[in-house]
C-alpha positions, 0 to 999 in steps of 0.5 A, spaced: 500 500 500 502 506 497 501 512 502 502 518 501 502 523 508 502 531 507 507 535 510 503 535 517 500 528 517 502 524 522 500 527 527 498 526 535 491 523 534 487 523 541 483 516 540 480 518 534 474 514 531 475 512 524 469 513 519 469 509 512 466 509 505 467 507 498 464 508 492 460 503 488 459 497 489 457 498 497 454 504 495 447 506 491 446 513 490 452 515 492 449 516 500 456 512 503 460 517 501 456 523 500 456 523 508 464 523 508 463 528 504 457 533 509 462 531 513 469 533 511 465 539 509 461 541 515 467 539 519 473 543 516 476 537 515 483 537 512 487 531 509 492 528 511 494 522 506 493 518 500 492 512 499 494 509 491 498 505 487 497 501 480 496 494 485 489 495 487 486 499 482 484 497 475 484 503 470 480 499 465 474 500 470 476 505 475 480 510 469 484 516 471 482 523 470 485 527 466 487 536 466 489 541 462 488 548 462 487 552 454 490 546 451 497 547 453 498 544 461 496 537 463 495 533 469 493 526 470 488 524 477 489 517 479 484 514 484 486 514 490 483 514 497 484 519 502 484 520 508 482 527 513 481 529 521 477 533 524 475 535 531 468 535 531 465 540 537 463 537 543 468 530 542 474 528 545 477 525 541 479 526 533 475 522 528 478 520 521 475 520 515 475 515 508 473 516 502 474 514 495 474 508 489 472 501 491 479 497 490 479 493 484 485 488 486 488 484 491 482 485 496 485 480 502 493 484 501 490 491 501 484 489 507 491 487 510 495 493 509 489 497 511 488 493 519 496 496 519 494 503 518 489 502 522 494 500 528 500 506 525 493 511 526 491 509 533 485 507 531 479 506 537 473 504 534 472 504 526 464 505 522 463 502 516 458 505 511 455 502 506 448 503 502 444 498 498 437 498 493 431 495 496 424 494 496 422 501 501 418 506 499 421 515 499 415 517 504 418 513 510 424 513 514 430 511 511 432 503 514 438 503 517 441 496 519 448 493 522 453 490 525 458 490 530 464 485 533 459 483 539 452 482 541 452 488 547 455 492 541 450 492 536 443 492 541 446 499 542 446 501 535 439 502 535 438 499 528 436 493 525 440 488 526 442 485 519 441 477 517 445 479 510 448 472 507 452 473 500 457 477 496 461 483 500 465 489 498 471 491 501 466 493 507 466 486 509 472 484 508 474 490 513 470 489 518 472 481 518 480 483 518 479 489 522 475 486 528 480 479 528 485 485 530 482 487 535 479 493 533 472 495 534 468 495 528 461 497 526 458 497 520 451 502 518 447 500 512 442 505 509 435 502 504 435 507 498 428 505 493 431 502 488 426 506 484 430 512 485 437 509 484 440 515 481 445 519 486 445 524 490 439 521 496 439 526 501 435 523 506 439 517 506 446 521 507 441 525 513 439 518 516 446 516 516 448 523 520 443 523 525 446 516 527 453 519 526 452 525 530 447 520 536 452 515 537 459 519 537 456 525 540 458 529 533 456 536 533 453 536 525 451 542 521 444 539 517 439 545 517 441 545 508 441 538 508 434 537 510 431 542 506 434 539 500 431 532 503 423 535 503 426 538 496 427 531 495 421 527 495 417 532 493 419 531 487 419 524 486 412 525 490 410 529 483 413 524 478 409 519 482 403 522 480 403 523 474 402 515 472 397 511 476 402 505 477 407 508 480 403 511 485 399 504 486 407 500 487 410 505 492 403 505 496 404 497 497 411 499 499 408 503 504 403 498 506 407 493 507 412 497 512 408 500 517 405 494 517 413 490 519 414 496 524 407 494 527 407 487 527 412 483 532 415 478 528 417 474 534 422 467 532 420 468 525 427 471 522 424 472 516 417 475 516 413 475 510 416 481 505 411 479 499 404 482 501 401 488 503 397 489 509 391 487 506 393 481 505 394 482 497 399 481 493 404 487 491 403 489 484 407 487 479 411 491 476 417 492 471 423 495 477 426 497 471 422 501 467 420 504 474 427 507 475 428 509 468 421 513 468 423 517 475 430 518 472 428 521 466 423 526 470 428 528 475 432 529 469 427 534 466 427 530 459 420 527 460 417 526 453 412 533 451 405 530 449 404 533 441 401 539 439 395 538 436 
């Protein structure tokens, strides 16, 4: 792994929390890493190193930037994963800040690699971000699930607690390494509407704030954030009346969470995800053609009837 300090980057770091994120794959509209970003922004965070080397990245699908200014000077941006520190007002210790590409290659020497810089930094505790697509409608709370290193740790998350059992990303590759190392790791995952999967999501960056800001005593600024959430779903309230099918999906999806946020599911592990409250079954619908026709509506390029 190569890093890259800045001239002050190793610093005396008091205890600090490390909080991660990386683009892709791990995450659906981009709501992982647009919460590093409130984040780095509204905290001042300065960077302190890079993270790059052609030994995890693969060009072909992660490709260089390139810059230039009237033709004549050039520059080449290569991934990289960066990381800053902030002090967040009201918190004891430093917290650190991971964003950037997913690495592509040699997933168990970067993990390795990574659990060492982890070690280097001192780190206290590491918060894995993470977003998928899911059957969830806009008009409701964002689902957060996680996991953490014990029982005792995740009934204190406050969230749901996740039963996931399939492929990963880099997120859980990490969260397995860092915690055989000793190093408390969470992971906090927000459900995006898979109808509504284009970036940016505010509602699920401001969800992941509030658990942030809740569980590590974080003073966060969100005031512009939630505006722009209620922005938000108002248009997508107006996209969905416009066609009598999407408003009949997203109200099955409604339907059907109050009703899992009412029912205690006892031992059942896997309630009944298929049906509304009314005991009929979900609309059939195309997901597909449902994300194009609000993508295509939150672009502003919807077809105009004809004239005449």
């Amino acid at each position: 792994m190569t890093v890259e300090w800045s001239p002050d980057g190793h610093l005396d770091l008091e205890s600090p929390v490390m909080i991660v994120a990386f683009e892709g794959w791990n995450d659906a509209a981009d709501v992982a890493t647009g919460t590093i970003e409130h984040l780095a922004l509204n905290l001042e965070a300065r960077d302190i190193a890079e993270i790059g080397g052609d030994e995890f990245f693969d060009y072909l699908d992660q490709r260089p930037v390139i810059r230039h200014s009237g033709g004549v000077s050039r520059s080449i941006e290569w991934p990289r994963i960066v990381v800053s520190t902030c002090r967040p007002d009201g918190v004891a210790n430093d917290v650190l800040l991971v964003r950037g590409p997913e690495p592509a290659l040699r997933w168990r020497t970067f993990a390795s690699q990574f659990v060492d810089l982890v070690d280097t930094l001192g780190v206290s505790q590491v918060v894995l971000l993470g977003a998928y697509l899911a059957d969830v409608p806009h008009t409701r709370p964002v689902p957060l699930t996680g996991t953490a290193f014990s029982r005792q740790r995740m009934s204190s998350m406050g969230v749901e607690a996740s039963d996931y059992e399939g492929p990963t990303g880099m997120t859980g590759v990490l969260q397995q390494m860092l915690t055989e190392a000793g190093v408390p790791t969470l992971s906090l995952w927000a459900g995006v509407p898979h109808y509504v999967a284009s970036p940016p999501n505010p509602r699920g960056t401001e969800a992941m704030l509030s658990w942030l800001a809740e569980n590590l005593g974080m003073a966060v600024t969100m005031d512009a954030l939630r505006a722009q959430s209620r922005t938000w779903v108002e248009k997508v309230d107006t996209a969905a009346g416009e066609d009598e099918d999407l408003r009949d999906y997203i109200r099955s999806l409604e339907e059907r969470m109050d009703e899992e946020n009412e029912i205690d599911h006892g031992d059942d592990p896997e309630p009944d995800r298929g049906r509304a409250s009314s005991g009929e079954a979900m609309p059939l619908v195309d997901g597909d053609a449902i994300a194009a026709e609000f993508e295509r509506f939150l672009r502003g390029d919807r077809d105009e009837p004809d004239a005449g």
